[in-house]
C-alpha distance (Angstrom), angle and dihedral (degrees) to the residues before:
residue distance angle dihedral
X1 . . .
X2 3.49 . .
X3 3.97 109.5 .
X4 4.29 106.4 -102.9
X5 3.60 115.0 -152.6
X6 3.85 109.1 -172.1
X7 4.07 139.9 173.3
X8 3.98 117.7 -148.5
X9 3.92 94.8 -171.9
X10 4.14 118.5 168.7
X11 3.78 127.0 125.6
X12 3.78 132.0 -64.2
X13 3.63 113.1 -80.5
X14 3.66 95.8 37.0
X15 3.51 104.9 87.9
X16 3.55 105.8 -109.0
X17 3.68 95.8 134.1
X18 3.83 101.7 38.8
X19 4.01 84.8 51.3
X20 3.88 98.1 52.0
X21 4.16 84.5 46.5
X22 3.96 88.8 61.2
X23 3.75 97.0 38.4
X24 3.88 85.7 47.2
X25 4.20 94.5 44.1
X26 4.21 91.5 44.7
X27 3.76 86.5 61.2
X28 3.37 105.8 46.8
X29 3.66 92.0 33.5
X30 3.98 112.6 40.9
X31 3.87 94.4 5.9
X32 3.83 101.8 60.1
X33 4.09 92.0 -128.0
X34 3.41 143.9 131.6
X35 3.61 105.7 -102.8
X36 4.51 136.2 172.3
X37 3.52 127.6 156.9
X38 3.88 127.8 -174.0
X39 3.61 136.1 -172.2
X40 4.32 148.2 -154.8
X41 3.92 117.3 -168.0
X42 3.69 118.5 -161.1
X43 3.62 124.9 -118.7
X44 3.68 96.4 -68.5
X45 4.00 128.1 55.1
X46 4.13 90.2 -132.3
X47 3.95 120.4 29.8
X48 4.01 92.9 6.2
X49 4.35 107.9 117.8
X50 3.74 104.0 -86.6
X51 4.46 120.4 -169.8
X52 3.72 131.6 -177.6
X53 3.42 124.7 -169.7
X54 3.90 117.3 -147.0
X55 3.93 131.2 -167.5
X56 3.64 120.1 -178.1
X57 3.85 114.9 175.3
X58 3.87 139.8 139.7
X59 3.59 95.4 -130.0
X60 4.01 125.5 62.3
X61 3.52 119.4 -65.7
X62 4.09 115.6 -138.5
X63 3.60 95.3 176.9
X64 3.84 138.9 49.2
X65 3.19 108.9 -167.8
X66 3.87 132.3 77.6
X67 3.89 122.9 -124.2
X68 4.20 102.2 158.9
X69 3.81 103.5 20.9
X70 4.12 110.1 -153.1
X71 4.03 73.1 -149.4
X72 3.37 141.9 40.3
X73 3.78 130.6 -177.0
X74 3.75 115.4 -167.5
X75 3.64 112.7 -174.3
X76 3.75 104.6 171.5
X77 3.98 131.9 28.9
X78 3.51 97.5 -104.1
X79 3.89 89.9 50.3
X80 3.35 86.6 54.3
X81 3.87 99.5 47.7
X82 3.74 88.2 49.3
X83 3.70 98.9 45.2
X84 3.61 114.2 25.5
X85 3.79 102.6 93.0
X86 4.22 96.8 49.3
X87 4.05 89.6 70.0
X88 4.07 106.3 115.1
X89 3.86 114.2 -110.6
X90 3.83 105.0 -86.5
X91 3.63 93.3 20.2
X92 3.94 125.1 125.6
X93 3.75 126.2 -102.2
X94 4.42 116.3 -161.5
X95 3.76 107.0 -162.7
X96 3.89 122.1 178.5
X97 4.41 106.2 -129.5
X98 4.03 87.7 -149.6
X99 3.86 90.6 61.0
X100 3.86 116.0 17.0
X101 4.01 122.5 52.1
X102 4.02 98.9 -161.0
X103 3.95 111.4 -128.7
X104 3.13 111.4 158.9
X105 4.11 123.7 73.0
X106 3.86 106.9 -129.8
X107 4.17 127.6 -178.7
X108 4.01 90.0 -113.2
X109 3.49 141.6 87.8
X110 3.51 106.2 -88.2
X111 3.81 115.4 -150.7
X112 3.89 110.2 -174.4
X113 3.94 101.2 -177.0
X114 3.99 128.3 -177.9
X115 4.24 88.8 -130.5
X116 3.65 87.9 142.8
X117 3.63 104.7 53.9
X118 3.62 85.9 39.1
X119 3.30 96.9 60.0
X120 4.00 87.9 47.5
X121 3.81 95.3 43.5
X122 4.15 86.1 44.8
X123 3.62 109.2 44.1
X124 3.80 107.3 -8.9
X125 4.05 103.2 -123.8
X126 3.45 123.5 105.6
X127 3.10 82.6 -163.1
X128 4.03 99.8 89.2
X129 4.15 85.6 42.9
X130 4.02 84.2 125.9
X131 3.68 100.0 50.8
X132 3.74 90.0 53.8
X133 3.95 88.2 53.3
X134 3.54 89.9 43.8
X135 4.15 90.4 51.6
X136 3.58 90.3 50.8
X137 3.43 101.6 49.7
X138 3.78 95.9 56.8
X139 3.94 85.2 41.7
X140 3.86 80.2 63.4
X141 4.13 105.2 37.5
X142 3.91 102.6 28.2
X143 3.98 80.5 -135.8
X144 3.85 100.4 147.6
X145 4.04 132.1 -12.3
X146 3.64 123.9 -90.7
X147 3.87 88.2 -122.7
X148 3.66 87.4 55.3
X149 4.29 89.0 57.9
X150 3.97 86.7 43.9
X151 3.89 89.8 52.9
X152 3.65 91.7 53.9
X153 3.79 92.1 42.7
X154 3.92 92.8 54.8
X155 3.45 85.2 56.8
X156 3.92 101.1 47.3
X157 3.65 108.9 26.9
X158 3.96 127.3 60.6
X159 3.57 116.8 -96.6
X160 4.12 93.0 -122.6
X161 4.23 80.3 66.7
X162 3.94 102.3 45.0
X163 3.52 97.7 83.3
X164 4.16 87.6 51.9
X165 3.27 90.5 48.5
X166 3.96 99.9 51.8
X167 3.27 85.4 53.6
X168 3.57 92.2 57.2
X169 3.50 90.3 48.6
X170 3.79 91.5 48.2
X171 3.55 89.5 51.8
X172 4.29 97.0 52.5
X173 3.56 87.3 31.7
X174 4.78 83.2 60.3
X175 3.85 90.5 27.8
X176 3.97 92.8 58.4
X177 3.58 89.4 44.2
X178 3.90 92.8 60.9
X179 3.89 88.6 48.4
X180 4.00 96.3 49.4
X181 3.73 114.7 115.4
């Protein structure tokens, strides 16, 4: 596999973080990968800018953090005012069409996906906002299984919140699939 170095960048309170930690832990952990992930908050816990950096690869992995993302996730305006133009040429850009109004013309494949009001207009909880992302991004890439994201959501999550949350998934994993080229 070719190595994948990829930003999910949003706000705090969204999920970003939490989402890149699962991707990250179901391919090191149920995927038989190489896998880190890093992260920066903003200033604030919730609403400040939040990053983290993912690399997924089968060979060794010298470096953690993420210059030239293959992907980027932009969640939020700002995130994607910050981030959009770092994405490597031919790469793949996930934007969210509740929160970020694309601008700027990159060399990627830009994917601008109603996940949010999905989510909303599906189960009603904002709550499971990342999940959906997360679905839909391995809809798009084929990077790990969506049993391999449940088995590291059994483990994290409490069990009143699984069901939500494979629904989430279920939802990203359908919603990518519309959007894949």
């Amino acid at each position: 596999m070719e190595r994948l170095r990829m930003v999910f960048s949003g706000s705090g309170g969204q999920g970003v973080i939490t989402a890149a930690i699962i991707l990250a832990e179901a391919a090191a952990l149920h995927e038989g990968l190489n896998a880190v992930q890093s992260q920066s908050y903003g200033a604030e816990a919730r609403g400040g800018a939040t990053r983290s950096d993912v690399i997924i690869s089968d060979s060794t992995i010298d470096y953690p953090k993420v210059i030239q993302p293959n992907l980027l996730v932009c969640l939020t305006q700002d995130a994607y005012n910050k981030f959009y133009d770092i994405i490597r040429p031919g790469g793949l850009l996930i934007t969210d069409t509740r929160y970020v109004k694309t601008q700027k013309k990159v060399d990627a494949q830009q994917k601008e996906m109603p996940i949010y009001n999905s989510v909303m207009e599906k189960i009603g909880k904002p709550i499971v906002f990342n999940i959906a992302m997360l679905g839909a991004l391995i809809s798009l890439t084929d990077l790990v299984s969506p049993e391999s994201i449940m088995k590291v959501l059994e483990k994290r999550i409490p069990s009143d919140f699984l069901d939500m949350n494979r629904q989430a998934l279920d939802l990203g994993l359908a919603l990518g699939a519309e959007f894949k080229t």
